[in-house]
C-alpha positions as a Python dict, from the first residue, in 0.01 Angstrom:
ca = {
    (1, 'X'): (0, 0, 0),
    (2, 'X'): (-104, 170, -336),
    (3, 'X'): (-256, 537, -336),
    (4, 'X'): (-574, 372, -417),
    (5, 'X'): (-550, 191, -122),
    (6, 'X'): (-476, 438, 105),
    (7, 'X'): (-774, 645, -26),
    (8, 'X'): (-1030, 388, 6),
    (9, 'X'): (-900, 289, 354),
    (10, 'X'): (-891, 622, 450),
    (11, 'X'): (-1248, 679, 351),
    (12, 'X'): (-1355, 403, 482),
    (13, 'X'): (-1239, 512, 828),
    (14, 'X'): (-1404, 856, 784),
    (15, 'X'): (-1718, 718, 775),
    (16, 'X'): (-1749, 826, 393),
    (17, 'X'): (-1933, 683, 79),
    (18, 'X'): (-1773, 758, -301),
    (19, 'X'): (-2083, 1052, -362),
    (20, 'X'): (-2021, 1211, -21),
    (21, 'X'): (-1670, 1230, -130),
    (22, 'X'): (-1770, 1346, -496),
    (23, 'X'): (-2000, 1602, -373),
    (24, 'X'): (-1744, 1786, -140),
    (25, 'X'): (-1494, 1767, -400),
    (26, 'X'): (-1715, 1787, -739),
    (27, 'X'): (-1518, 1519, -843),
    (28, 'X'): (-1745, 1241, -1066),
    (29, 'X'): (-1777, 927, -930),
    (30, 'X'): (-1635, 741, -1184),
    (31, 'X'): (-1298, 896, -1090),
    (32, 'X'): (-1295, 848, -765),
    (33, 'X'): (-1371, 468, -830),
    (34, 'X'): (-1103, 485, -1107),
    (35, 'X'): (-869, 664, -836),
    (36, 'X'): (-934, 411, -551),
    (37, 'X'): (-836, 113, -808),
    (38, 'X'): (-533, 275, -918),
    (39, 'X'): (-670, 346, -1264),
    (40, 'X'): (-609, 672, -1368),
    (41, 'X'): (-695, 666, -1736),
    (42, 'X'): (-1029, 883, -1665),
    (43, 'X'): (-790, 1150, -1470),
    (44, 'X'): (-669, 1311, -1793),
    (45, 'X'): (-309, 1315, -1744),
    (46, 'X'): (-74, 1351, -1436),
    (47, 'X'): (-171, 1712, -1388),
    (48, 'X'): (-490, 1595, -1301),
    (49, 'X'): (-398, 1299, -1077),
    (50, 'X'): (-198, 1505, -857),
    (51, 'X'): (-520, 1759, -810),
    (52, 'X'): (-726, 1470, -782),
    (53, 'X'): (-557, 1305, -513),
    (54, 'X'): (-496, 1598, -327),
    (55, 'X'): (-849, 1735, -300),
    (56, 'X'): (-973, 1345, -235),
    (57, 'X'): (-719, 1340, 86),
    (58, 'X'): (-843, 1666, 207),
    (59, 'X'): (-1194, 1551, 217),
    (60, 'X'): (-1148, 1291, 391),
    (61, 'X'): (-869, 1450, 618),
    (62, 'X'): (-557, 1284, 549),
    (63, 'X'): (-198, 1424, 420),
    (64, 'X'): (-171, 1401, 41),
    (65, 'X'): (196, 1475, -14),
    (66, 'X'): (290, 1127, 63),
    (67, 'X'): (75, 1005, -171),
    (68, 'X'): (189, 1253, -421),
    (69, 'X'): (564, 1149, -391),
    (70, 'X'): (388, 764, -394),
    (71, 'X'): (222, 809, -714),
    (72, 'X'): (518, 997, -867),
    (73, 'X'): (829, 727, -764),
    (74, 'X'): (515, 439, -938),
    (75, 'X'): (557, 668, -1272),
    (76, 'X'): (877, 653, -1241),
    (77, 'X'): (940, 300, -1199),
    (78, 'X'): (678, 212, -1430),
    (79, 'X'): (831, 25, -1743),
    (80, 'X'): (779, 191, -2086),
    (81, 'X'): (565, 29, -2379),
    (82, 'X'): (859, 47, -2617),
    (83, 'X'): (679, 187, -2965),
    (84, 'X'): (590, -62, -3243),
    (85, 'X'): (810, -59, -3533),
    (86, 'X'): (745, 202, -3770),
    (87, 'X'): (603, 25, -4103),
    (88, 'X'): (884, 101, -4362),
    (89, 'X'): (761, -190, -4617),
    (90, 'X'): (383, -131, -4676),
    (91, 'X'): (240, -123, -4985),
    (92, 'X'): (132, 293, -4921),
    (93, 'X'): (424, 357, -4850),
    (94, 'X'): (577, 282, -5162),
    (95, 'X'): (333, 462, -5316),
    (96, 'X'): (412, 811, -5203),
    (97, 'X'): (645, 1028, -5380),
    (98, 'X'): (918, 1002, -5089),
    (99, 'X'): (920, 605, -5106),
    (100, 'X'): (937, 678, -5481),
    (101, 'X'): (1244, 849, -5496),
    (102, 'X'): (1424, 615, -5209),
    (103, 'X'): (1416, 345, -5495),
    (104, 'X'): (1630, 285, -5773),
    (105, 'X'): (1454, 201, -6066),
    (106, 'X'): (1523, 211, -6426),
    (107, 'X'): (1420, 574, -6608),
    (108, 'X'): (1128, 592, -6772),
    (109, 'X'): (1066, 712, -7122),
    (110, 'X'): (938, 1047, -7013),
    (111, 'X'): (1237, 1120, -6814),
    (112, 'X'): (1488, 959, -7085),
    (113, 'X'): (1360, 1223, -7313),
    (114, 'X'): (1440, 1553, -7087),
    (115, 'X'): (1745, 1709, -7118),
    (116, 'X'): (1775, 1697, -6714),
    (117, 'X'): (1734, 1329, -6746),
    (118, 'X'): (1990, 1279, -6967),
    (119, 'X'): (2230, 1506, -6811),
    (120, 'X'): (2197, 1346, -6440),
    (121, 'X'): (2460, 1121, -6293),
    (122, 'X'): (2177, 886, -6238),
    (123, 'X'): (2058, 846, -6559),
    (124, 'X'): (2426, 776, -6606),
    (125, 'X'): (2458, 460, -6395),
    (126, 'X'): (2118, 339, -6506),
    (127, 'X'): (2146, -32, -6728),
    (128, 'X'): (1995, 189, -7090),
    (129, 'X'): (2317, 460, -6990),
    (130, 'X'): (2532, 192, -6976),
    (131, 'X'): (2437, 35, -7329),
    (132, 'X'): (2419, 366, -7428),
    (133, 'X'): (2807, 362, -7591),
    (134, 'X'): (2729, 7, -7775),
    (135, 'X'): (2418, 191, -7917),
    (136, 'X'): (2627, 448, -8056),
    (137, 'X'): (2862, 221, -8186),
    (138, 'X'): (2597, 33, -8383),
    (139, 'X'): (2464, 368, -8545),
    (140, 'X'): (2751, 600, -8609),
    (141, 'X'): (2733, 514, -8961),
    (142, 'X'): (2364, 561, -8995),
    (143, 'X'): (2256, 874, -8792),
    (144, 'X'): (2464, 1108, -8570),
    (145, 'X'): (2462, 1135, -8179),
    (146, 'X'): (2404, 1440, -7985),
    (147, 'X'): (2682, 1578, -7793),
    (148, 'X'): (2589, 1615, -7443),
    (149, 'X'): (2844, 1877, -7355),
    (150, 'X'): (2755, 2094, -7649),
    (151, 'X'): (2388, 2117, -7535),
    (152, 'X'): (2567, 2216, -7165),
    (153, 'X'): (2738, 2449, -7367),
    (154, 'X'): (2463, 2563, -7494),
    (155, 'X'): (2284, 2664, -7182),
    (156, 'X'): (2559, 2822, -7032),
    (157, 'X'): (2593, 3034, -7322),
    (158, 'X'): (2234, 3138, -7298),
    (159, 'X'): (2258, 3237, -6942),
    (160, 'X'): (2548, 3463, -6965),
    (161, 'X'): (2379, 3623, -7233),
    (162, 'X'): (2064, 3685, -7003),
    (163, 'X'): (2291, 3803, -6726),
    (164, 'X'): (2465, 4013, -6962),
    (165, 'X'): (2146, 4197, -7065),
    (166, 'X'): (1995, 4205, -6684),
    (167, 'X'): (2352, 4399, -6621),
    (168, 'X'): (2290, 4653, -6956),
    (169, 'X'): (1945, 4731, -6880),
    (170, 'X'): (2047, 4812, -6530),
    (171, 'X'): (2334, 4986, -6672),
    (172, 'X'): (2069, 5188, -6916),
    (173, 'X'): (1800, 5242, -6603),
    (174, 'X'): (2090, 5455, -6387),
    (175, 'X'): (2249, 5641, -6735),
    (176, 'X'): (1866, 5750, -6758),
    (177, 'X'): (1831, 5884, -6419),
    (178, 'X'): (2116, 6025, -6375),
    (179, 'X'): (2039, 6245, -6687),
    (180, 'X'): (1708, 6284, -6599),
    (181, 'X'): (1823, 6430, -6254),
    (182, 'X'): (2061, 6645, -6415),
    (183, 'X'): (1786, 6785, -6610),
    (184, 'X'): (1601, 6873, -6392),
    (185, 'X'): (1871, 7061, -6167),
    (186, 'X'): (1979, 7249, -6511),
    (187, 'X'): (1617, 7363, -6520),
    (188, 'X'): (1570, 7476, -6180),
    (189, 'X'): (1876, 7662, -6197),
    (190, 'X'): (1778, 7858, -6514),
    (191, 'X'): (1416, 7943, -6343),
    (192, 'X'): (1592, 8130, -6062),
    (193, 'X'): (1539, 8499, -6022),
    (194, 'X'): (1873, 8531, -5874),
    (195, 'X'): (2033, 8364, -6163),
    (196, 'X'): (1905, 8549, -6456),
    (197, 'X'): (2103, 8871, -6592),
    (198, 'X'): (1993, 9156, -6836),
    (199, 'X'): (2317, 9215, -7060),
    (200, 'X'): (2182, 9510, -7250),
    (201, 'X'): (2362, 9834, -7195),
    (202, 'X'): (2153, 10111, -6981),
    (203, 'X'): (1891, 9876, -6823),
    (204, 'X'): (1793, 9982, -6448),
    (205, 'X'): (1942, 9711, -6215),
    (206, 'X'): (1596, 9578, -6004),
    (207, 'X'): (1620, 9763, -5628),
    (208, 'X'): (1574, 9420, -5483),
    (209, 'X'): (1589, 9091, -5568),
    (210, 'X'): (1304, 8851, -5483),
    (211, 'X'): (1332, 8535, -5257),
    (212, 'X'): (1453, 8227, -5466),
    (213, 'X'): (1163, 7909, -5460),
    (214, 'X'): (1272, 7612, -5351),
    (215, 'X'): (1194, 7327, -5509),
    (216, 'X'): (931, 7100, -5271),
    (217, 'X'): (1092, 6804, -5202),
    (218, 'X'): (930, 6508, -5272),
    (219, 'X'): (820, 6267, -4975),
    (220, 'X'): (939, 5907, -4992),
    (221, 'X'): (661, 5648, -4939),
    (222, 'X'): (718, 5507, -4580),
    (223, 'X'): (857, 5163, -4583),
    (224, 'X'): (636, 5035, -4268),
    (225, 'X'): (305, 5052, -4238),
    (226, 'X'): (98, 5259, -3951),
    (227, 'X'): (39, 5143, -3644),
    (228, 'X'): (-229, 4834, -3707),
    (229, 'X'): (-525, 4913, -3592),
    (230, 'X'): (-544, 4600, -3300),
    (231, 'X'): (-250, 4818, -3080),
    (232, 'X'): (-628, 4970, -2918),
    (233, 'X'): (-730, 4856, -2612),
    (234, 'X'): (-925, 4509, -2630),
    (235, 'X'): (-998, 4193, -2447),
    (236, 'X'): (-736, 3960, -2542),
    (237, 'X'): (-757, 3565, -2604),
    (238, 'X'): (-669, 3386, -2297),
    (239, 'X'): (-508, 3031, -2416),
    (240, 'X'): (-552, 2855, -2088),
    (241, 'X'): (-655, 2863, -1690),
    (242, 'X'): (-517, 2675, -1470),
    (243, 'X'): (-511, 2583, -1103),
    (244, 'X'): (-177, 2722, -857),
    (245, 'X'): (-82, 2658, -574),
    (246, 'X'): (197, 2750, -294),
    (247, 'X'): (364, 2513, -514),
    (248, 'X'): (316, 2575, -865),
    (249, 'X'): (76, 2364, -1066),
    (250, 'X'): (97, 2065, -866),
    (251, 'X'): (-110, 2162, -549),
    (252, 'X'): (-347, 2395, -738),
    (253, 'X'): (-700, 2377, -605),
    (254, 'X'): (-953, 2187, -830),
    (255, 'X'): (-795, 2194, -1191),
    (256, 'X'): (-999, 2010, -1365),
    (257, 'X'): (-1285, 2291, -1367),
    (258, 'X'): (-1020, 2586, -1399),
    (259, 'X'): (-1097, 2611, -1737),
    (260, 'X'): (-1490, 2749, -1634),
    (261, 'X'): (-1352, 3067, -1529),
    (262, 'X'): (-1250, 3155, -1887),
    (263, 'X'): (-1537, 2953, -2071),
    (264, 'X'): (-1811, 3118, -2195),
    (265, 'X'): (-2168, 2993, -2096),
    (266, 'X'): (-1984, 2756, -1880),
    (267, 'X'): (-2204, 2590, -1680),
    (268, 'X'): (-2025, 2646, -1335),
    (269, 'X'): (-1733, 2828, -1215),
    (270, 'X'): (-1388, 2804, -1062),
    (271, 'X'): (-1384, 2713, -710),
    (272, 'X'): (-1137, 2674, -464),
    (273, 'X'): (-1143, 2347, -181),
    (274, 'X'): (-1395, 2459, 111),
    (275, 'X'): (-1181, 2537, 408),
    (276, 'X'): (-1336, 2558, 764),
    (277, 'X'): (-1127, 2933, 829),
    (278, 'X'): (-1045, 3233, 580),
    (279, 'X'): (-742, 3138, 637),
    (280, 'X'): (-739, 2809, 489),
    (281, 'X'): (-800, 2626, 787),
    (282, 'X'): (-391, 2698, 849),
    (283, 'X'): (-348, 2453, 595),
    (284, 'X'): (-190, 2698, 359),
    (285, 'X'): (-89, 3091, 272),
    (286, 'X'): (-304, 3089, -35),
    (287, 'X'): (-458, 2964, -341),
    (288, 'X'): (-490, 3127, -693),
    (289, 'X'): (-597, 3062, -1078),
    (290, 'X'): (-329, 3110, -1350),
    (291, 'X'): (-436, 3260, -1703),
    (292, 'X'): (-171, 3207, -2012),
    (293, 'X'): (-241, 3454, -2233),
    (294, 'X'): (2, 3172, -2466),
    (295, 'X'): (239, 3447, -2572),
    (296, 'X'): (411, 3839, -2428),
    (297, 'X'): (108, 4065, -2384),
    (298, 'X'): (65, 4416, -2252),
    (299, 'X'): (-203, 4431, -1975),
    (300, 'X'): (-387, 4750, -1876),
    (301, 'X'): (-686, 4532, -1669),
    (302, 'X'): (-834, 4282, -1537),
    (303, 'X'): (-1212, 4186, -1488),
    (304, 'X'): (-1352, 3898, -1285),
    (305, 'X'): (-1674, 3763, -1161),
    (306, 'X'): (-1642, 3612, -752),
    (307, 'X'): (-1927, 3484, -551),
    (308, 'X'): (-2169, 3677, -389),
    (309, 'X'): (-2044, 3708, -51),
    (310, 'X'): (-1755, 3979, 11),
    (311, 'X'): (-1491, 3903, 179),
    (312, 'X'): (-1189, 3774, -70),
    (313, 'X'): (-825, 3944, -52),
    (314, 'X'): (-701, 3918, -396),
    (315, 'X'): (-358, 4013, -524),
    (316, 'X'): (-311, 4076, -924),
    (317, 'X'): (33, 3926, -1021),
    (318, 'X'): (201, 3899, -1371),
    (319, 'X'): (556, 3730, -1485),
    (320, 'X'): (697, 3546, -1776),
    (321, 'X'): (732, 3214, -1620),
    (322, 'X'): (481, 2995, -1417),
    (323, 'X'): (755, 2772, -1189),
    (324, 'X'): (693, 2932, -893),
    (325, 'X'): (509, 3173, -654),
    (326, 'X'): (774, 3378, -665),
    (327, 'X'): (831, 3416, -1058),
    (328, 'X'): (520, 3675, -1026),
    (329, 'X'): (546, 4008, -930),
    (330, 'X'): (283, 4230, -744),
    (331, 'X'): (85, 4486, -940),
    (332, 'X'): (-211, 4549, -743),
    (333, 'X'): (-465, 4410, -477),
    (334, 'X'): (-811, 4426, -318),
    (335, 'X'): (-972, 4351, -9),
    (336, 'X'): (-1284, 4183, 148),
    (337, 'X'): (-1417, 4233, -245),
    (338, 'X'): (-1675, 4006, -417),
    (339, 'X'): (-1887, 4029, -720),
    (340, 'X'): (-1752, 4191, -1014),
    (341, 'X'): (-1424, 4299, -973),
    (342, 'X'): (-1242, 4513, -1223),
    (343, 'X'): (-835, 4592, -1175),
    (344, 'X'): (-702, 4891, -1366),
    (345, 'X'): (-316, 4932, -1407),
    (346, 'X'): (-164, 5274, -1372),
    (347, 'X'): (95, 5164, -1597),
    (348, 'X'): (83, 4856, -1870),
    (349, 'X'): (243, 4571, -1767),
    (350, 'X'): (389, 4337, -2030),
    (351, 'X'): (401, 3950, -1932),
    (352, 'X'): (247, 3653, -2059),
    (353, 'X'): (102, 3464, -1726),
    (354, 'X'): (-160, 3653, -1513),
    (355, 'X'): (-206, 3547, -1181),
    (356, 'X'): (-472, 3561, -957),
    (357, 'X'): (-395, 3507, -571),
    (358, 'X'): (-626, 3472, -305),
    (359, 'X'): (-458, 3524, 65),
    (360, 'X'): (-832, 3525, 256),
    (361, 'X'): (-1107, 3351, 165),
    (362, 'X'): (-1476, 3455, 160),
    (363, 'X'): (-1719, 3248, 360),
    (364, 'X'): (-1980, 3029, 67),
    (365, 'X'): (-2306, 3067, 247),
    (366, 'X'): (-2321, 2707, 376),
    (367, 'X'): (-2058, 2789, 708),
    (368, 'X'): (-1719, 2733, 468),
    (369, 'X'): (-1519, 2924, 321),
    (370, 'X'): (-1390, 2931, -23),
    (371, 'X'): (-1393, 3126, -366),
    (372, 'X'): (-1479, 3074, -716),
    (373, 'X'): (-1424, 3265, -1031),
    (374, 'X'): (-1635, 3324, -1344),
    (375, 'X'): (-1614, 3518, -1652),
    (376, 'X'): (-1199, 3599, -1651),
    (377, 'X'): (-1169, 3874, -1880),
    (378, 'X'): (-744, 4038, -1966),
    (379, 'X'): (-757, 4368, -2175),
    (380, 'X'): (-482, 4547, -2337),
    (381, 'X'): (-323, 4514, -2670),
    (382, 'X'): (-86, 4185, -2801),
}
């Protein structure tokens, strides 16, 4: 029996039609249908599936995990569509200036007249190259042929005597500053007080001699510039939200609308799977929404938006790597909260993944309980 199967039979025995299913879920129709036939195409990618399924077989009260490890071993086993031959002969192709240089044609007069050309190994092997001597032959006694390691010669010549100059003008640059330096000590010396004697017979020596002036030194430019001005405090970009889980990203609850909770304007938020205790209906230890900041940020807070009703225990975790529950560290937590929620750090953490883990749920107004998320906002500086 297919996961489709086993969904549809399963529903069927619940008692359940496809928009009861969708509206305890919030999963479209269309999916479900898709989902129930074993076609996944709608789903958005394996990701999804797996959340798909998952919430599906908790509405209508059967394990998923089976059908998980079902759907995974029929990816696995699944033939691959070997990939169509890459089009190496096509007409385009040989038009670009990659195909271009892949083929060996004869020179043409623009590049027979360079000196490059000529001087090429190519342009050696080429059919005119090769008729080139018998040419020659022909025409010795009419006009004379250029000798092509003269004009190499000639170039090498020319470059030592640019590299000869670059070295004298260099040469010149730290004569100069050297005397310029020298100058200028000579100078300072002969201002000093200290150094300047009265050789004429019967002068008064001075009772005290004043304090010497140093010269100010003069401040090198600093290499680096300040500190940019985007180290202040600021609401960074968040690249991504995601669902997690007790498992990781497989058993997350809801991804496909884990991007509302970072979406502006969106037209919903981020809402866990209804569960029929706080405690998850001893199904699991928690639930959570992961944000990927994309890249190593420093974090000094944390604002969210929750539902109305109080009554969430939330912890505030951060890592580096989003494999596990336990790649995140603690940071801080709150209790029986809802509404706007606002974490400060006593101390910036630096981390690219922020987690945020529900262990208790708040009750949704309608006898359930369950949490959403709106309006994710990470400060701090990148």
């Amino acid at each position: 029996m297919t996961v489709g199967e086993a969904l549809a039979e399963a529903r069927y025995r619940a008692g359940l039609t496809v928009d009861e299913v969708s509206e305890r879920t919030r999963i479209r129709e269309a999916v479900i249908r898709g989902i129930e036939q074993d076609d996944y195409e709608a789903c958005g990618g394996d990701l999804y599936v797996r959340g798909y399924v998952r919430a599906i077989a908790g509405a209508i009260g059967i394990d998923a995990q089976p059908l998980i490890r079902e759907y995974d071993q029929r990816q696995v086993d699944a033939p691959q569509t070997p990939k169509a031959p890459e089009a190496a002969e096509t007409p385009e192709a040989a038009d670009t200036p990659e195909a271009a240089e892949t083929l060996e044609t004869p020179e043409t007069p623009e590049a027979a007249d360079t000196p490059e050309a000529a001087d090429t190994p190519e342009a050696a092997d080429t059919p005119e190259a090769a008729a080139a001597p018998a040419i020659a032959e022909s025409t010795a006694s009419t006009a004379p042929t250029e000798n092509p390691a003269r004009g190499r010669t000639q170039r090498r010549v020319a470059a030592i005597a640019v590299l000869a100059l670059a070295v004298v003008g260099a040469a010149v640059g730290l004569v100069a500053s050297g005397l310029n330096h020298h100058a200028q000590a000579k100078n300072t010396t002969a201002s000093s007080p200290t150094l300047q004697r009265t050789a004429a017979p019967g002068t008064a020596k001075p009772a005290t001699a004043p304090t010497p002036t140093k010269p100010k030194p003069v401040k090198a430019q600093p290499k680096t510039p300040p500190v940019a001005a985007g180290a202040r405090i600021r609401a960074l970009p968040i690249k991504l939200a995601a669902a997690f889980g007790t498992d990781g990203l497989v058993d997350g609850d809801n991804p496909q609308i884990a991007m509302y909770a970072i979406t502006p304007g969106a037209p919903l938020p981020w809402e866990s799977q209804w569960y029929v205790t706080p405690e998850f209906g001893m199904l699991k230890t928690g639930t959570g929404l992961l944000l990927d900041m994309g890249r190593r940020v420093t974090v000094t807070s944390v604002r969210i938006q929750l539902g109305p009703y109080a009554g969430a225990d939330l912890q505030l975790r951060v890592g580096n790597s989003a494999a596990a529950l336990s790649s995140f560290k603690v940071v801080t937590h709150a209790n029986g909260v809802g509404g706007a929620v606002r974490f400060r750090l006593r101390s910036p953490r630096t981390a690219r993944y922020v987690l945020l883990w529900f262990t208790l749920l708040p009750p949704n107004g309608v006898g359930q309980y369950q949490v959403s998320v709106a309006r994710a906002v990470v400060s701090g500086h990148p």
